[in-house]
TORFIBA-909917 format. One record per atom (N, C-alpha, C): residue in three letters; x, y, z. Coordinates in steps of 0.02 Angstrom, whole numbers, m for minus. Last residue first. Layout:
N
type=ALA, X=X, Y=Y, Z=Z
...
% end
This chain:
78
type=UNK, X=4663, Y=9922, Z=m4085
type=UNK, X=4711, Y=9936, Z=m4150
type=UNK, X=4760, Y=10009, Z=m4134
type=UNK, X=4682, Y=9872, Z=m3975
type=UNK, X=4664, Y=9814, Z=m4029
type=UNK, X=4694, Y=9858, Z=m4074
type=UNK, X=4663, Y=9956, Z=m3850
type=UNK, X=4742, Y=9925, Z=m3877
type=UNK, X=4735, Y=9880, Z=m3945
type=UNK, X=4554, Y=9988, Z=m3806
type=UNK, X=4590, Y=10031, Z=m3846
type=UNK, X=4632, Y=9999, Z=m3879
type=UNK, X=4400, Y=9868, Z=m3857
type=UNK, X=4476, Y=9882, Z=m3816
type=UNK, X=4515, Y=9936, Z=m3847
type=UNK, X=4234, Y=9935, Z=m3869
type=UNK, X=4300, Y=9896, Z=m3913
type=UNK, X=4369, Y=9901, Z=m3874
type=UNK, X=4086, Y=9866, Z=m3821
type=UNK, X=4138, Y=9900, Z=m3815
type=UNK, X=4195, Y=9876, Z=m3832
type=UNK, X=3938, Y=9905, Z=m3901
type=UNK, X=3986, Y=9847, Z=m3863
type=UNK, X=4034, Y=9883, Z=m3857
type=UNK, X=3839, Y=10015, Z=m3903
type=UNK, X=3822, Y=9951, Z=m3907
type=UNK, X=3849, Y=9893, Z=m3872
type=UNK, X=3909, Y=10152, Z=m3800
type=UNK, X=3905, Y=10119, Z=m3866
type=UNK, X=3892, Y=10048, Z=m3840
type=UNK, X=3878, Y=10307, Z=m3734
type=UNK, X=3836, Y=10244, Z=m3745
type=UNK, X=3848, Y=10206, Z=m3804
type=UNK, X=4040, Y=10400, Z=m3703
type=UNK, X=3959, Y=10403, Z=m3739
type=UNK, X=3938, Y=10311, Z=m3740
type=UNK, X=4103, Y=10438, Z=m3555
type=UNK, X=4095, Y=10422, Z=m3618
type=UNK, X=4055, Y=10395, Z=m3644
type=UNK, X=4093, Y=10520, Z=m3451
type=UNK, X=4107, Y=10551, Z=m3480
type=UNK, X=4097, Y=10530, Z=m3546
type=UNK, X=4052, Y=10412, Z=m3332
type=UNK, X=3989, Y=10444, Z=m3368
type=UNK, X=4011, Y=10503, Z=m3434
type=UNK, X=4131, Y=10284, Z=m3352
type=UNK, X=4146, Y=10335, Z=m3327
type=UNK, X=4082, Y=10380, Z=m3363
type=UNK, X=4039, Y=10139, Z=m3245
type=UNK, X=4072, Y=10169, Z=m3301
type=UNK, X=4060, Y=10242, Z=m3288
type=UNK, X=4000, Y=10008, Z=m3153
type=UNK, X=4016, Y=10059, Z=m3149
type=UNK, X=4052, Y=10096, Z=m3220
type=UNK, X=3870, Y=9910, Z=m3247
type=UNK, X=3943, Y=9912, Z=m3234
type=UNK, X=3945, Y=9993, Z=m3210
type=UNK, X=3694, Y=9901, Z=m3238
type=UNK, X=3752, Y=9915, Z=m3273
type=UNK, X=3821, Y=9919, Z=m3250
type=UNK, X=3601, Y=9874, Z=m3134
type=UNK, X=3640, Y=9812, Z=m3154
type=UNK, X=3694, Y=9829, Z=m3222
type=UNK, X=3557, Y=10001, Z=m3077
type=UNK, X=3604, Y=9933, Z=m3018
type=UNK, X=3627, Y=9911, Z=m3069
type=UNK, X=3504, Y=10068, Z=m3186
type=UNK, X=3571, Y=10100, Z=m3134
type=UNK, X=3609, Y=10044, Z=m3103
type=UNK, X=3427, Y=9997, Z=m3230
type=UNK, X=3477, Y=9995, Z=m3278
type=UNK, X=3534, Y=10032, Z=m3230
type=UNK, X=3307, Y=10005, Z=m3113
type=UNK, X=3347, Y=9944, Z=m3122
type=UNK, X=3413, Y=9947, Z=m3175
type=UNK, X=3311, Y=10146, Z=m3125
type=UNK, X=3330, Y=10114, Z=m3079
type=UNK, X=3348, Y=10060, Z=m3085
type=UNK, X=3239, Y=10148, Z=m3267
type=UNK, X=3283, Y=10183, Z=m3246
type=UNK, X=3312, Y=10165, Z=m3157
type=UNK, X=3124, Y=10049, Z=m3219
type=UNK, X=3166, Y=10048, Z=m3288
type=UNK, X=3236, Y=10100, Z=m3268
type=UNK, X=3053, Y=10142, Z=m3152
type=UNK, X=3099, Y=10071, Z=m3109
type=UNK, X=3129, Y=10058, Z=m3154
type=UNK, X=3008, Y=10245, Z=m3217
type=UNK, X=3053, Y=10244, Z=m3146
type=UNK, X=3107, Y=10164, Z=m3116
type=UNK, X=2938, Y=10210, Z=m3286
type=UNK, X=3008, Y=10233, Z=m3312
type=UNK, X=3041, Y=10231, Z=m3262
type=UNK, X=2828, Y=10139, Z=m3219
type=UNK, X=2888, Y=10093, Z=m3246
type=UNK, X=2941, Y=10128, Z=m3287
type=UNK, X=2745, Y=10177, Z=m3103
type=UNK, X=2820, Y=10200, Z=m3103
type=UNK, X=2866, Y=10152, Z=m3152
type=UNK, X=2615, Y=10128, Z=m3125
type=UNK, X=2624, Y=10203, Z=m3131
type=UNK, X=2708, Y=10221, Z=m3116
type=UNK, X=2613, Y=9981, Z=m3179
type=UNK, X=2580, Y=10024, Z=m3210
type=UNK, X=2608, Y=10122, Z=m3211
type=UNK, X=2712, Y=9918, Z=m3079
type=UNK, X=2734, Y=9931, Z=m3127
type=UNK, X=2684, Y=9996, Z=m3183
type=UNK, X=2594, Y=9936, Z=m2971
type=UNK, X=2650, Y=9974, Z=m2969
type=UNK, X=2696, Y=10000, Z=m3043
type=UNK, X=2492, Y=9849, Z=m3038
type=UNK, X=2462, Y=9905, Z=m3007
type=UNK, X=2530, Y=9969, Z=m3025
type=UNK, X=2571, Y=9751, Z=m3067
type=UNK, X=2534, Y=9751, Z=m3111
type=UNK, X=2515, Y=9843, Z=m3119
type=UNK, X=2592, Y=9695, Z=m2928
type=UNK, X=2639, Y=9711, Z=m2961
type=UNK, X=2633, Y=9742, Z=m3009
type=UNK, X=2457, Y=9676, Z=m2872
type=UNK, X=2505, Y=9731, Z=m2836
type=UNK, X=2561, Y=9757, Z=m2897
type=UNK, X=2437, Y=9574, Z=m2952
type=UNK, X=2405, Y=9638, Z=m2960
type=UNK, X=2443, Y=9690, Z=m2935
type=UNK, X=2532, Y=9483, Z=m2896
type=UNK, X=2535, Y=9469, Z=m2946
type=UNK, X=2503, Y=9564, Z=m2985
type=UNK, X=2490, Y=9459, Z=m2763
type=UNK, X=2555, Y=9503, Z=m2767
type=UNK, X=2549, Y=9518, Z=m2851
type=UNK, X=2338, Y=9452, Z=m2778
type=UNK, X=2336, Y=9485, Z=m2731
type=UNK, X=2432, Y=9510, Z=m2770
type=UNK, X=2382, Y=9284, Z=m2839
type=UNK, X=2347, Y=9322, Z=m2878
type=UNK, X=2364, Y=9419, Z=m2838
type=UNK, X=2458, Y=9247, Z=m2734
type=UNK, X=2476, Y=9253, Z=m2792
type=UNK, X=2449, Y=9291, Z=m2819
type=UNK, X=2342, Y=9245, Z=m2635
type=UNK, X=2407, Y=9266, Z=m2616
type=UNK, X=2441, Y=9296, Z=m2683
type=UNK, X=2259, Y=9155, Z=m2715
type=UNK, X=2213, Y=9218, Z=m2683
type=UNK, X=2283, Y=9246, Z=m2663
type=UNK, X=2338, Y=9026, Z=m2710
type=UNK, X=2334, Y=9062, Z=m2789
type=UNK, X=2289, Y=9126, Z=m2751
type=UNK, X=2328, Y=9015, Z=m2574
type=UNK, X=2393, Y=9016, Z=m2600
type=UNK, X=2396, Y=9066, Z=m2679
type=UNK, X=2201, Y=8978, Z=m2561
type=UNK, X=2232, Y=9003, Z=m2539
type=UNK, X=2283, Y=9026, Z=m2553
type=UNK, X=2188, Y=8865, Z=m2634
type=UNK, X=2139, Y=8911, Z=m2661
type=UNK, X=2184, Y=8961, Z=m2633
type=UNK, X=2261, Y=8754, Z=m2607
type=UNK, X=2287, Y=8780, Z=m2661
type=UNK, X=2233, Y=8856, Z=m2656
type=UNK, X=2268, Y=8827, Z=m2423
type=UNK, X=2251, Y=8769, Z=m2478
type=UNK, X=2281, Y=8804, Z=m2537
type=UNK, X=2423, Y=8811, Z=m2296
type=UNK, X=2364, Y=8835, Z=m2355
type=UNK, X=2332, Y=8790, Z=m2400
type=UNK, X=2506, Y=8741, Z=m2250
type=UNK, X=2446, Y=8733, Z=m2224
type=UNK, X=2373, Y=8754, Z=m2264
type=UNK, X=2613, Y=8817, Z=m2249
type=UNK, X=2631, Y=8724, Z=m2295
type=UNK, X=2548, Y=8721, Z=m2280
type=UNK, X=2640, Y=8960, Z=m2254
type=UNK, X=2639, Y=8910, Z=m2217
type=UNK, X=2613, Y=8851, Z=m2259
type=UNK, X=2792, Y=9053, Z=m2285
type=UNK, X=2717, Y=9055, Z=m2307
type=UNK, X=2707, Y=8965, Z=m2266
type=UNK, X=2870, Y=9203, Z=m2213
type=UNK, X=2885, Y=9134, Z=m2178
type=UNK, X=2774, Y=9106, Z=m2214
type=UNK, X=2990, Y=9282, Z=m2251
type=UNK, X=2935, Y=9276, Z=m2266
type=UNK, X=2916, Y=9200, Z=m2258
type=UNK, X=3107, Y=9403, Z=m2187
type=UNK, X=3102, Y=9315, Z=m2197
type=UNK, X=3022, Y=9306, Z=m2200
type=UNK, X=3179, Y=9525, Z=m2272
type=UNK, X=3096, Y=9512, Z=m2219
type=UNK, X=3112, Y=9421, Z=m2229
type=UNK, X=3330, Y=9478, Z=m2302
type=UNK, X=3287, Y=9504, Z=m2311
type=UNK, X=3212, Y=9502, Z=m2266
type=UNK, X=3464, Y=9400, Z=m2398
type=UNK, X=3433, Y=9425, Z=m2354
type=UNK, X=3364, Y=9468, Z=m2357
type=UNK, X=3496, Y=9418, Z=m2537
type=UNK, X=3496, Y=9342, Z=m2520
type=UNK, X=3480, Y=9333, Z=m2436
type=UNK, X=3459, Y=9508, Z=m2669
type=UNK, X=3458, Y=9491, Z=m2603
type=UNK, X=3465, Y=9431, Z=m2618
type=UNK, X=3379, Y=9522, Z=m2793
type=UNK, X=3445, Y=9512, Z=m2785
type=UNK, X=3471, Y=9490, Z=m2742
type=UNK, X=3231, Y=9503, Z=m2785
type=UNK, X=3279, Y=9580, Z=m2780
type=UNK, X=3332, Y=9596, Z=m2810
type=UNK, X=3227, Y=9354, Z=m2792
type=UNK, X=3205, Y=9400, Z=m2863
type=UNK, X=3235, Y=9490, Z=m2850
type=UNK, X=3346, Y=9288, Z=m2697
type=UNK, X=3290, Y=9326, Z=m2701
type=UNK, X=3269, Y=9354, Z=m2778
type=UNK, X=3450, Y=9143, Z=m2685
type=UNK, X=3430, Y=9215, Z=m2703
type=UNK, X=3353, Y=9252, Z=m2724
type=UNK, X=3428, Y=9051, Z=m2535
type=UNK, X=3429, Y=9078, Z=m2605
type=UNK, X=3435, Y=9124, Z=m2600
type=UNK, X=3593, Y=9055, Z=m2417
type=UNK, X=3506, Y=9071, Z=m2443
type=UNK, X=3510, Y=9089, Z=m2483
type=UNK, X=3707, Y=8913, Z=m2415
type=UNK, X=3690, Y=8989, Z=m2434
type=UNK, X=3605, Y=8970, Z=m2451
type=UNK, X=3782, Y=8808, Z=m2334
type=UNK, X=3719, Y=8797, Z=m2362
type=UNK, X=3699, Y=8910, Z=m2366
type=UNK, X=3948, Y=8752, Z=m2352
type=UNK, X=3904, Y=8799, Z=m2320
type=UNK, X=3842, Y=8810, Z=m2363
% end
């Protein structure tokens, strides 16, 4: 079974962004350039925000009772 990539979101669904084979290169880099700022723009005024959002999705569920350590040691080792 042929799966859709994965997205830079995460997704593997999504707006189907359909770019057309027709553009020129000029075209294409005016697209790029245009998301590239956007991104530039956004990250500028919410990057604690997304910093703190992105460490929410991709950390492990854990119990918030116990404190932030580096790595984590098994109880049973010693």
């Amino acid at each position: 079974m042929n799966r859709p990539p994965l997205l830079p979101s995460g997704l593997r669904r999504g707006v189907a962004f359909l770019v057309p084979d027709t553009w020129s290169a000029e075209q294409a880099l005016a697209v790029f350039e245009l998301l590239d700022d956007l991104r530039e723009v956004i990250g500028t005024r919410y990057i604690v925000d997304l910093q703190s959002a992105l460490r929410e999705q991709r950390e492990p569920n854990r119990d918030p009772r116990q404190p932030d350590l580096p790595f984590a040691v098994p109880d049973d080792d010693f």
